[in-house]
N, CA, C and O atoms as a Maestro MAE file, in Angstrom:
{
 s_m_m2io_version
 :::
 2.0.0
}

f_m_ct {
 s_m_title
 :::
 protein
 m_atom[272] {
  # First column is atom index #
  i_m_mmod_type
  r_m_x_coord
  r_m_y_coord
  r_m_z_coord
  i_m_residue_number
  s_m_chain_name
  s_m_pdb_residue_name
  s_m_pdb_atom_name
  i_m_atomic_number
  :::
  1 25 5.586 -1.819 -10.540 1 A "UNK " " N  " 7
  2 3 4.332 -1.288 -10.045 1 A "UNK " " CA " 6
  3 2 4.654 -0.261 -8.967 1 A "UNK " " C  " 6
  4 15 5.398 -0.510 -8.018 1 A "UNK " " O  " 8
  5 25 3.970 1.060 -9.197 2 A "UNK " " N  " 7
  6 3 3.927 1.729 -8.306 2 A "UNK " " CA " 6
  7 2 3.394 1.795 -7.382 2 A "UNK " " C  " 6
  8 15 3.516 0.620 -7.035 2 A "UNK " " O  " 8
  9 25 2.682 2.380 -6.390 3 A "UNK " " N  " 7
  10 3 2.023 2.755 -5.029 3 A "UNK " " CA " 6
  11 2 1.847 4.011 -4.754 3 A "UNK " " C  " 6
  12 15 2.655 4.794 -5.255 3 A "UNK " " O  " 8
  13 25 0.894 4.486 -3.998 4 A "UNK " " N  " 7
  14 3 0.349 5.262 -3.376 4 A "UNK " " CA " 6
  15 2 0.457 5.469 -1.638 4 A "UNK " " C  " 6
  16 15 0.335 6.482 -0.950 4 A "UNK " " O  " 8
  17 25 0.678 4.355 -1.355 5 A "UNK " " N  " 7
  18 3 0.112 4.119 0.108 5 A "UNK " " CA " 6
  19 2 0.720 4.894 0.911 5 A "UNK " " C  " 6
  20 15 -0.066 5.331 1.750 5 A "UNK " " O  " 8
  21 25 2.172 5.411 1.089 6 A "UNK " " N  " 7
  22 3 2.696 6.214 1.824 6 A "UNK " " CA " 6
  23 2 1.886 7.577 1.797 6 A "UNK " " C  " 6
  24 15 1.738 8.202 2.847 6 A "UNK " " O  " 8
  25 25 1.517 7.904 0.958 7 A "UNK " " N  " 7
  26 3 0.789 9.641 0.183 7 A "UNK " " CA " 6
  27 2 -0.996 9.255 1.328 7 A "UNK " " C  " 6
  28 15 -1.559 10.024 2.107 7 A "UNK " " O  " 8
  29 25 -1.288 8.166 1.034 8 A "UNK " " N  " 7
  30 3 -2.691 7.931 1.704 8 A "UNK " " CA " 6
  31 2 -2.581 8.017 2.460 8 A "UNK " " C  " 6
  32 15 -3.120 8.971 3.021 8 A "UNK " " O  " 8
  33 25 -1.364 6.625 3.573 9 A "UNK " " N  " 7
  34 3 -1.393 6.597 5.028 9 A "UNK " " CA " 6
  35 2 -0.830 7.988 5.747 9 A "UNK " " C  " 6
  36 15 -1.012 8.279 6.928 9 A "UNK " " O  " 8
  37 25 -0.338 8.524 5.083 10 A "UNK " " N  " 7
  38 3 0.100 10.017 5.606 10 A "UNK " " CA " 6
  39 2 -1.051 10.921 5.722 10 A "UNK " " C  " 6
  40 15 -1.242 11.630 6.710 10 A "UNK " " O  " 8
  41 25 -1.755 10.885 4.770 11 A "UNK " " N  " 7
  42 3 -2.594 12.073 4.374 11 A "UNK " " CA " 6
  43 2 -4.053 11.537 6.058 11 A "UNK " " C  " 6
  44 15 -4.663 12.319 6.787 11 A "UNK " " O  " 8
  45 25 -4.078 10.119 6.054 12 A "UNK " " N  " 7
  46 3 -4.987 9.768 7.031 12 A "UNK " " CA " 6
  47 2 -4.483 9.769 7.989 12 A "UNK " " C  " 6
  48 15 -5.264 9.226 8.771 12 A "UNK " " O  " 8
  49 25 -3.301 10.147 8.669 13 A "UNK " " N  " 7
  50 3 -2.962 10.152 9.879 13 A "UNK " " CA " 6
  51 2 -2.351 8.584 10.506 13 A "UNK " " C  " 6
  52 15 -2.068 8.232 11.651 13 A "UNK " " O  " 8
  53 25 -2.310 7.913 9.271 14 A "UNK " " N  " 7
  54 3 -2.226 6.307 10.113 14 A "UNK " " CA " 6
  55 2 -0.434 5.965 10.017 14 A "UNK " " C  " 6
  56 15 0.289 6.427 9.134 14 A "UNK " " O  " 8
  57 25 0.057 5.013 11.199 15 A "UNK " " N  " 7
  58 3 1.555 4.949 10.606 15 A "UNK " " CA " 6
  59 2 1.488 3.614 9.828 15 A "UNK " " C  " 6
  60 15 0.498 2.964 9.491 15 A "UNK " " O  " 8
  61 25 2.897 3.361 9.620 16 A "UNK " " N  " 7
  62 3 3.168 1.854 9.381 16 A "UNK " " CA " 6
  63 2 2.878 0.864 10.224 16 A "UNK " " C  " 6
  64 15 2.587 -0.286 9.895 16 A "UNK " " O  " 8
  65 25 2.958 1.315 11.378 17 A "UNK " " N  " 7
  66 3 2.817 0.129 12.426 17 A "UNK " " CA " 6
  67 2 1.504 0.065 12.538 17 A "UNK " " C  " 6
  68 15 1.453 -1.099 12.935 17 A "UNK " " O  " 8
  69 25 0.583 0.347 12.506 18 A "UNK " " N  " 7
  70 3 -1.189 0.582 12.382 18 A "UNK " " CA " 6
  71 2 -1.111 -0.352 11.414 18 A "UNK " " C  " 6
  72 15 -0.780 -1.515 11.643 18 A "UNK " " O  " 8
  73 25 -1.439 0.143 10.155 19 A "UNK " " N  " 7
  74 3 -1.631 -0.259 8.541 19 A "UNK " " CA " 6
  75 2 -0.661 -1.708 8.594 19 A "UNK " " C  " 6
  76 15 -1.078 -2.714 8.021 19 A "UNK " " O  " 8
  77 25 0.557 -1.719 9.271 20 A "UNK " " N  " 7
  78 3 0.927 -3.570 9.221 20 A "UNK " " CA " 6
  79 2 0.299 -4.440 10.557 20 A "UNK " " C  " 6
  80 15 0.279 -5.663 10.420 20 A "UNK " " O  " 8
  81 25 -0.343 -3.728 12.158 21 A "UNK " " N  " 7
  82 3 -1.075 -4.046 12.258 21 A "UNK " " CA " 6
  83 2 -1.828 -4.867 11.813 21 A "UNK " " C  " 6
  84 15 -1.879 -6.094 11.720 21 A "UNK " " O  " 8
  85 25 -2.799 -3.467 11.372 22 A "UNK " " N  " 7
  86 3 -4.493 -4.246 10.718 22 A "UNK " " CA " 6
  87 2 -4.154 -5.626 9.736 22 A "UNK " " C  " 6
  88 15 -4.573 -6.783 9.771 22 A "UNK " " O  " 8
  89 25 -3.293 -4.987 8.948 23 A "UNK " " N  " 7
  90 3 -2.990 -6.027 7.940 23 A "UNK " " CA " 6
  91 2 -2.189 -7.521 8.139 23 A "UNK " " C  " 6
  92 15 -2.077 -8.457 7.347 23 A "UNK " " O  " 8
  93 25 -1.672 -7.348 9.543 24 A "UNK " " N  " 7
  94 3 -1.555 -8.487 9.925 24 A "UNK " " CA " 6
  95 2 0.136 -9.181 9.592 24 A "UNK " " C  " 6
  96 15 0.508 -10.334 9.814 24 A "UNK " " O  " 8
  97 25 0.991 -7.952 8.958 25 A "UNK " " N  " 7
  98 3 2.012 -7.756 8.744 25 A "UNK " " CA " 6
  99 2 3.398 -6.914 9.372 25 A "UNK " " C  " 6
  100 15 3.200 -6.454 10.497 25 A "UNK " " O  " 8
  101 25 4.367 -6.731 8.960 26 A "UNK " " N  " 7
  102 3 5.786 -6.322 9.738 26 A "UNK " " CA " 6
  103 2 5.635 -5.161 9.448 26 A "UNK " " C  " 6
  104 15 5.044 -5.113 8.370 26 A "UNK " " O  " 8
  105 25 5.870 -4.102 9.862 27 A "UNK " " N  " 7
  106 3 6.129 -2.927 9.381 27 A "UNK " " CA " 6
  107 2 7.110 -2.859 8.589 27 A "UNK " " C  " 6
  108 15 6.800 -2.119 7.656 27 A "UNK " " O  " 8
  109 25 8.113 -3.244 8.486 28 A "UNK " " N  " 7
  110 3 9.493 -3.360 7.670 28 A "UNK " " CA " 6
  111 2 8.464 -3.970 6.126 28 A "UNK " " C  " 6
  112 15 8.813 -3.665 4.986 28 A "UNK " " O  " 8
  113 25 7.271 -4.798 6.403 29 A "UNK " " N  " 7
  114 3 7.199 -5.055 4.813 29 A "UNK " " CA " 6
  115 2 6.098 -3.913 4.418 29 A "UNK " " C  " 6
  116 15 6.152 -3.695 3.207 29 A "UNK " " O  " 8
  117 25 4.945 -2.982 5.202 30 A "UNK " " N  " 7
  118 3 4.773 -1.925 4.788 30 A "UNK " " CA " 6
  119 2 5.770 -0.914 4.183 30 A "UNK " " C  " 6
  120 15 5.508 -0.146 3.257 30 A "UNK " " O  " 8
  121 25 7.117 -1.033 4.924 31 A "UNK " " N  " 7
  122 3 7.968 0.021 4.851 31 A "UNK " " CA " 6
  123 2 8.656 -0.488 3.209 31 A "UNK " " C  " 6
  124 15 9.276 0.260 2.453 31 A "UNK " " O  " 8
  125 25 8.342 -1.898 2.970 32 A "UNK " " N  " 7
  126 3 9.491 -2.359 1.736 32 A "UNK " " CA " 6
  127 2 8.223 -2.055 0.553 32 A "UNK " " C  " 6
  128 15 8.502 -2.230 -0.633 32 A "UNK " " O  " 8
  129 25 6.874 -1.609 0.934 33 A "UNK " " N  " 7
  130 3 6.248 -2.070 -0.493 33 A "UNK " " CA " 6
  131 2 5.866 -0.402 -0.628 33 A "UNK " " C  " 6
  132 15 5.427 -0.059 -1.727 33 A "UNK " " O  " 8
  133 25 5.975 0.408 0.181 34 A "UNK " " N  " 7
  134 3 5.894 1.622 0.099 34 A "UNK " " CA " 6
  135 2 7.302 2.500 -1.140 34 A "UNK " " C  " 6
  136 15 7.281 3.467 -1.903 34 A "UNK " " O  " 8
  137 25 8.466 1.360 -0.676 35 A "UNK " " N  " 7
  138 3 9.251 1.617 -1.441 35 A "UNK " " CA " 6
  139 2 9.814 1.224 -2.165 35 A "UNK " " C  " 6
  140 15 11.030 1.310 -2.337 35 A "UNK " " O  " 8
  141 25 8.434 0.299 -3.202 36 A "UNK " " N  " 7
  142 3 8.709 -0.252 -4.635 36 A "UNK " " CA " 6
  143 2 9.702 -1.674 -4.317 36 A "UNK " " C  " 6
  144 15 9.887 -2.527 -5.186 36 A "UNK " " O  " 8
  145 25 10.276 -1.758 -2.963 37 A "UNK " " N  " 7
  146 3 11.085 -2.877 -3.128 37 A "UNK " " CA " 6
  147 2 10.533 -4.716 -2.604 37 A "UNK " " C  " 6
  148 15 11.101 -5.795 -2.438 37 A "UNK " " O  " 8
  149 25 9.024 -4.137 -2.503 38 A "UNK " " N  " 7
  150 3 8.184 -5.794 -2.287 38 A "UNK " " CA " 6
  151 2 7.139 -5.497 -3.229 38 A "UNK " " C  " 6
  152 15 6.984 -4.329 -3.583 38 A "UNK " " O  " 8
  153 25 6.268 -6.579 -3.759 39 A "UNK " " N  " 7
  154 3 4.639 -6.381 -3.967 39 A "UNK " " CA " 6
  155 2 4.235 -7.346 -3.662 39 A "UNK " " C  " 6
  156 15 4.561 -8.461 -4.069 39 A "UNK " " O  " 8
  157 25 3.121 -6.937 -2.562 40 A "UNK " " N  " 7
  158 3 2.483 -7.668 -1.889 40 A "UNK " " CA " 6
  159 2 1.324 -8.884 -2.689 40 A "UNK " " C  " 6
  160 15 1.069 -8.949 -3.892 40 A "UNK " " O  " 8
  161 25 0.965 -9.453 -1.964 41 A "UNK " " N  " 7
  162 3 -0.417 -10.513 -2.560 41 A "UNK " " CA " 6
  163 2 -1.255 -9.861 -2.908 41 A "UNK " " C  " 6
  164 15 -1.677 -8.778 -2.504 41 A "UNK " " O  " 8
  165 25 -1.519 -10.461 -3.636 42 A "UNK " " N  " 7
  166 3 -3.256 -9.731 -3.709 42 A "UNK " " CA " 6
  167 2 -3.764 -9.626 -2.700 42 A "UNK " " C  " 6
  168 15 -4.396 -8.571 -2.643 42 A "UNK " " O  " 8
  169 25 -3.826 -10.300 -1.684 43 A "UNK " " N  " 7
  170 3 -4.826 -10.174 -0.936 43 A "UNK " " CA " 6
  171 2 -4.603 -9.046 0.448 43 A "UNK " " C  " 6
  172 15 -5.471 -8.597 1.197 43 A "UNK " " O  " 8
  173 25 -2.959 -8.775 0.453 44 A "UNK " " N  " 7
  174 3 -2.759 -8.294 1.060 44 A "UNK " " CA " 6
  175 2 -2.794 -6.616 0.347 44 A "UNK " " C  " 6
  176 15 -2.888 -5.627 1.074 44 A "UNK " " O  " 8
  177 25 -2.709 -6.531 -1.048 45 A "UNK " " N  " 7
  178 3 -3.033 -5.236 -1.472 45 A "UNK " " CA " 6
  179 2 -4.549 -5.102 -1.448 45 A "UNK " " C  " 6
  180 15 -4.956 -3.944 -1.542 45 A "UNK " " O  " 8
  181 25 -5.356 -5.952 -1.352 46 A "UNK " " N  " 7
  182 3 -6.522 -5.422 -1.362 46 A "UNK " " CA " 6
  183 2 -7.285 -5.411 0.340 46 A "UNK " " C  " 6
  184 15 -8.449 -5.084 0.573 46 A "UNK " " O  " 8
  185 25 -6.293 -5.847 1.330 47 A "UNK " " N  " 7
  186 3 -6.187 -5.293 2.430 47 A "UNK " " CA " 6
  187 2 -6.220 -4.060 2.682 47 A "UNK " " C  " 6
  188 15 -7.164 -3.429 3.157 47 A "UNK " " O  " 8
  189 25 -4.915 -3.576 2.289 48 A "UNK " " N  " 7
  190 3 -4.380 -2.022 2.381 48 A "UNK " " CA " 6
  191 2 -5.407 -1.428 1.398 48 A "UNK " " C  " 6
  192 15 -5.822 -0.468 2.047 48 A "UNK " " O  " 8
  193 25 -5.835 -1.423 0.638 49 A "UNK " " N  " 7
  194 3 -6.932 -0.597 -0.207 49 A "UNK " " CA " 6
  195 2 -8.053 -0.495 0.759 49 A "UNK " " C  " 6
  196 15 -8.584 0.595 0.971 49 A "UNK " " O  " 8
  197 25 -8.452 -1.622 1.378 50 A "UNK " " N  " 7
  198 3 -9.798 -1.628 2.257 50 A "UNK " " CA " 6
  199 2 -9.750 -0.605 3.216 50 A "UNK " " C  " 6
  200 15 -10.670 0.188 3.413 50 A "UNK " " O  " 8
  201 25 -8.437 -0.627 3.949 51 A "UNK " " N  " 7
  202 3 -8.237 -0.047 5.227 51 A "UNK " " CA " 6
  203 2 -7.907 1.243 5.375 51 A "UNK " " C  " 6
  204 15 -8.044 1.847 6.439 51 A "UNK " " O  " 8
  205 25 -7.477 1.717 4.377 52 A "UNK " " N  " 7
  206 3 -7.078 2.594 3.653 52 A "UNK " " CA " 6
  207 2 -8.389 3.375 3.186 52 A "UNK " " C  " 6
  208 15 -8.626 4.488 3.655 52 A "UNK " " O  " 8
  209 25 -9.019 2.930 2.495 53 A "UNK " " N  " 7
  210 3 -10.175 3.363 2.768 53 A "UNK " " CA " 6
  211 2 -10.730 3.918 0.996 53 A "UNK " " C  " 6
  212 15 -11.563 4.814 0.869 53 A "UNK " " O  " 8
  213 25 -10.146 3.260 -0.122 54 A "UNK " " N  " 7
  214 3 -9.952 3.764 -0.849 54 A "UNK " " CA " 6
  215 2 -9.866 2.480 -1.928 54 A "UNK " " C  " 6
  216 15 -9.598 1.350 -1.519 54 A "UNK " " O  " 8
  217 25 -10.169 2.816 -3.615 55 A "UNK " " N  " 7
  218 3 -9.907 1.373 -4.631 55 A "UNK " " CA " 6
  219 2 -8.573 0.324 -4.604 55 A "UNK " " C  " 6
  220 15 -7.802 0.526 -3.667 55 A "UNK " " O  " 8
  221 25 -8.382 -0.277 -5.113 56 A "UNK " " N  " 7
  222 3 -7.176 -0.888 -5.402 56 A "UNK " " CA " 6
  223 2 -6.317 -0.180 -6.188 56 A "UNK " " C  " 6
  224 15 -5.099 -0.002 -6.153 56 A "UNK " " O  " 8
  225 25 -7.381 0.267 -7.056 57 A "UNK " " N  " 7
  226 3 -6.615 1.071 -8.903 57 A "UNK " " CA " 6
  227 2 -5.963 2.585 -8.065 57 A "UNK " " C  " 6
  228 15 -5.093 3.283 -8.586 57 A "UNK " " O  " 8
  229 25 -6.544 2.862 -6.795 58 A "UNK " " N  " 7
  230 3 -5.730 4.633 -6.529 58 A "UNK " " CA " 6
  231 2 -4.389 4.146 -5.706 58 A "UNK " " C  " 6
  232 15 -3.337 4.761 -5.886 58 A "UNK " " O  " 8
  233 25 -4.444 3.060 -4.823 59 A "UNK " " N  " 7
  234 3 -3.126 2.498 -4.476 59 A "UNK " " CA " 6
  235 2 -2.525 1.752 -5.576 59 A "UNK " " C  " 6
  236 15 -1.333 2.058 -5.538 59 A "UNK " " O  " 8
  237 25 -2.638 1.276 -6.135 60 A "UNK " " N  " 7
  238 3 -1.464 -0.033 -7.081 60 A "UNK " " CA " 6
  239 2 -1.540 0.962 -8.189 60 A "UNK " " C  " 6
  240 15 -2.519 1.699 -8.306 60 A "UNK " " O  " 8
  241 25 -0.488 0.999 -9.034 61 A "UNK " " N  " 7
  242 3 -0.642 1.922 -10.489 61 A "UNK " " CA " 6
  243 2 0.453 0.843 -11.225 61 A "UNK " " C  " 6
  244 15 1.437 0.312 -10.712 61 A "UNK " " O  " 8
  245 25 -0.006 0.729 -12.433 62 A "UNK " " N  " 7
  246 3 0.813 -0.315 -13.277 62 A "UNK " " CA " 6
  247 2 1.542 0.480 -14.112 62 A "UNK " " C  " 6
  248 15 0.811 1.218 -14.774 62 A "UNK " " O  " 8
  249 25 2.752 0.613 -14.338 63 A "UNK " " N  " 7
  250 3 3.562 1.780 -14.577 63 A "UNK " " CA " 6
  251 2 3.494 1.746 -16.057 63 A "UNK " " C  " 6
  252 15 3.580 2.730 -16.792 63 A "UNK " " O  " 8
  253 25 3.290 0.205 -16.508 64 A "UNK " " N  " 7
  254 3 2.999 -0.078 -17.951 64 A "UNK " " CA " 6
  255 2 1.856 0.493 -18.877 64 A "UNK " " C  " 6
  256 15 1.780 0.692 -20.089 64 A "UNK " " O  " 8
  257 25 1.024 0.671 -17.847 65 A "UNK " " N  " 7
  258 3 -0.370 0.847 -18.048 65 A "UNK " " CA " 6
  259 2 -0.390 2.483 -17.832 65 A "UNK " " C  " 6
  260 15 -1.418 3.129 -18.039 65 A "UNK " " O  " 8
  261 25 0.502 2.925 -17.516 66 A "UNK " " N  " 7
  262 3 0.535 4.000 -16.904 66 A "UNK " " CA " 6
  263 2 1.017 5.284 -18.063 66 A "UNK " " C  " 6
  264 15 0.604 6.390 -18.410 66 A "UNK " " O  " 8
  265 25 1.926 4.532 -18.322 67 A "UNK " " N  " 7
  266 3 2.952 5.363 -19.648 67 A "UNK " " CA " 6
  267 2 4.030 5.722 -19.137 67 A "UNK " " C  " 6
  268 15 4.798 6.488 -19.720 67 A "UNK " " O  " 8
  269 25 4.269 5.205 -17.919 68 A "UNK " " N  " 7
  270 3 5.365 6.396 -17.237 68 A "UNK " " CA " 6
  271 2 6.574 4.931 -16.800 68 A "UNK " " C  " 6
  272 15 7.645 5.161 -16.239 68 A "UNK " " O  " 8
  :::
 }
 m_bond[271] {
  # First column is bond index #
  i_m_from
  i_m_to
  i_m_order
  :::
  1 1 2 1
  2 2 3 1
  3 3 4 2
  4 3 5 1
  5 5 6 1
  6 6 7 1
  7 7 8 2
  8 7 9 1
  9 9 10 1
  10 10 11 1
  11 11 12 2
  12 11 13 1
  13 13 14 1
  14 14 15 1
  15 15 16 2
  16 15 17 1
  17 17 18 1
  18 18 19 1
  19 19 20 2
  20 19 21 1
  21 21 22 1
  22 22 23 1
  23 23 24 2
  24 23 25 1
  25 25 26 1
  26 26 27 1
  27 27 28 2
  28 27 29 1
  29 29 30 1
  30 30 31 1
  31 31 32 2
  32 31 33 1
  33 33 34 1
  34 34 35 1
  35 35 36 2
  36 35 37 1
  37 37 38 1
  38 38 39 1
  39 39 40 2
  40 39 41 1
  41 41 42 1
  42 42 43 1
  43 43 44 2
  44 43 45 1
  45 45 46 1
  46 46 47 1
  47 47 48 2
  48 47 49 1
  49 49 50 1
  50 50 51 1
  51 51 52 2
  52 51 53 1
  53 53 54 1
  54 54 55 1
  55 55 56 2
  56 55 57 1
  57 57 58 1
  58 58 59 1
  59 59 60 2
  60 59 61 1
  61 61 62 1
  62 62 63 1
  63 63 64 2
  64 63 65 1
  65 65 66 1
  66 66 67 1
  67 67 68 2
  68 67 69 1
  69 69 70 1
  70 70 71 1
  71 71 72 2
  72 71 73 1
  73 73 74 1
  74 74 75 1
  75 75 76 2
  76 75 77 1
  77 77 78 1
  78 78 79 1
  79 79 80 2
  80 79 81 1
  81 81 82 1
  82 82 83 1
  83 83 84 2
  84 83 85 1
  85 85 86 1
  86 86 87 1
  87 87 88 2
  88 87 89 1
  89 89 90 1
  90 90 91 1
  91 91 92 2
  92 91 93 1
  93 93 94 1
  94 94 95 1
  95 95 96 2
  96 95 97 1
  97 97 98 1
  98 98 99 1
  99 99 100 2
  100 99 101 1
  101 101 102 1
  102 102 103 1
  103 103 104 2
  104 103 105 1
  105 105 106 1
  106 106 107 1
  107 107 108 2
  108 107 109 1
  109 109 110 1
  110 110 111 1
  111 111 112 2
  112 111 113 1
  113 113 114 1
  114 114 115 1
  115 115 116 2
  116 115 117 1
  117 117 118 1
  118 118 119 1
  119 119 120 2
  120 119 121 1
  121 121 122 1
  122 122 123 1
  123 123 124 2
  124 123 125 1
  125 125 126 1
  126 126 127 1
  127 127 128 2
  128 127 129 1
  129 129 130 1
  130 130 131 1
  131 131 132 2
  132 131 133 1
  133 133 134 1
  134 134 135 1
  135 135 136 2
  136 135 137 1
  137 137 138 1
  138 138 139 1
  139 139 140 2
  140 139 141 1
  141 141 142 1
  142 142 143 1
  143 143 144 2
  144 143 145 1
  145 145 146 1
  146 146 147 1
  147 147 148 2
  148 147 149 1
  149 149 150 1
  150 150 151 1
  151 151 152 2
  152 151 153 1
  153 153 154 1
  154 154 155 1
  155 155 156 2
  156 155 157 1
  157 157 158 1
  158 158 159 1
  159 159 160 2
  160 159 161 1
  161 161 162 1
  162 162 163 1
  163 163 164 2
  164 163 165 1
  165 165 166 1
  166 166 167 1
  167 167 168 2
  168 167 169 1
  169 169 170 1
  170 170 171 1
  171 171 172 2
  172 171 173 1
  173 173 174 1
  174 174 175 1
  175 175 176 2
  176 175 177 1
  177 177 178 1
  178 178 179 1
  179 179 180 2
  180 179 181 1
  181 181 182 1
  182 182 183 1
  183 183 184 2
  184 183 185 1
  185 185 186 1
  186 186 187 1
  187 187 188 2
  188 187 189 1
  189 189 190 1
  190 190 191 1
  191 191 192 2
  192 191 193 1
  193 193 194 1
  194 194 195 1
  195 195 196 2
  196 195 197 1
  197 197 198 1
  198 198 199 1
  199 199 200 2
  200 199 201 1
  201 201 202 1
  202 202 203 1
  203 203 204 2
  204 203 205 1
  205 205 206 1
  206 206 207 1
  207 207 208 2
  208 207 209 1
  209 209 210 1
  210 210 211 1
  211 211 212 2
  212 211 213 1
  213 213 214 1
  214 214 215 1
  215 215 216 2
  216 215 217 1
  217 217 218 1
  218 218 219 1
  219 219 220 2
  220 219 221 1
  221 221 222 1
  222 222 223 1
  223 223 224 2
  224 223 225 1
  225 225 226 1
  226 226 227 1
  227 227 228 2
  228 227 229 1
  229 229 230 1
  230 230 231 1
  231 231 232 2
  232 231 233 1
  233 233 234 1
  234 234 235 1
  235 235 236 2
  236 235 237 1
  237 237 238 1
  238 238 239 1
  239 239 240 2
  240 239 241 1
  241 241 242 1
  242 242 243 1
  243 243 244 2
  244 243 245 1
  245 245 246 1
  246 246 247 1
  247 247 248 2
  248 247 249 1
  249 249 250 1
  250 250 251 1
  251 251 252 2
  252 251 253 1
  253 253 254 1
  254 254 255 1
  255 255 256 2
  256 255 257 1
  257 257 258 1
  258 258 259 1
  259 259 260 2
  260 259 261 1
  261 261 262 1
  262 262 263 1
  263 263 264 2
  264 263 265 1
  265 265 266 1
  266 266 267 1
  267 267 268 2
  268 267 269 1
  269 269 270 1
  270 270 271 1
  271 271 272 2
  :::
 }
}
């Protein structure tokens, strides 16, 4: 599964340490799911979608689903 979130939290001005903040998490695991090497809970991806400010489906991309 891919991600978005680095492309979002950039584009909004927010860092990692904000976005693991809010979310109630390490920055090191923002920093690991940004780079494909965690996936988070559900509940914690539909955290970052909330806060973020944006669907689940424009952050999470199913690569299967994807074609790519």
């Amino acid at each position: 599964m891919k991600n978005t979130i680095k492309q979002l939290r950039e584009w909004q001005g927010i860092s990692q340490v904000n976005l693991a903040l809010i979310c109630d998490v390490s920055r090191q695991t923002i920093n690991a799911i940004e780079n494909n090497k965690y996936d988070p809970s559900l509940q914690l991806a539909f955290d970052i979608a909330k806060y973020l400010n944006v669907r689940i489906d424009e952050v999470f991309i199913n690569e299967e689903e994807d074609g790519k």
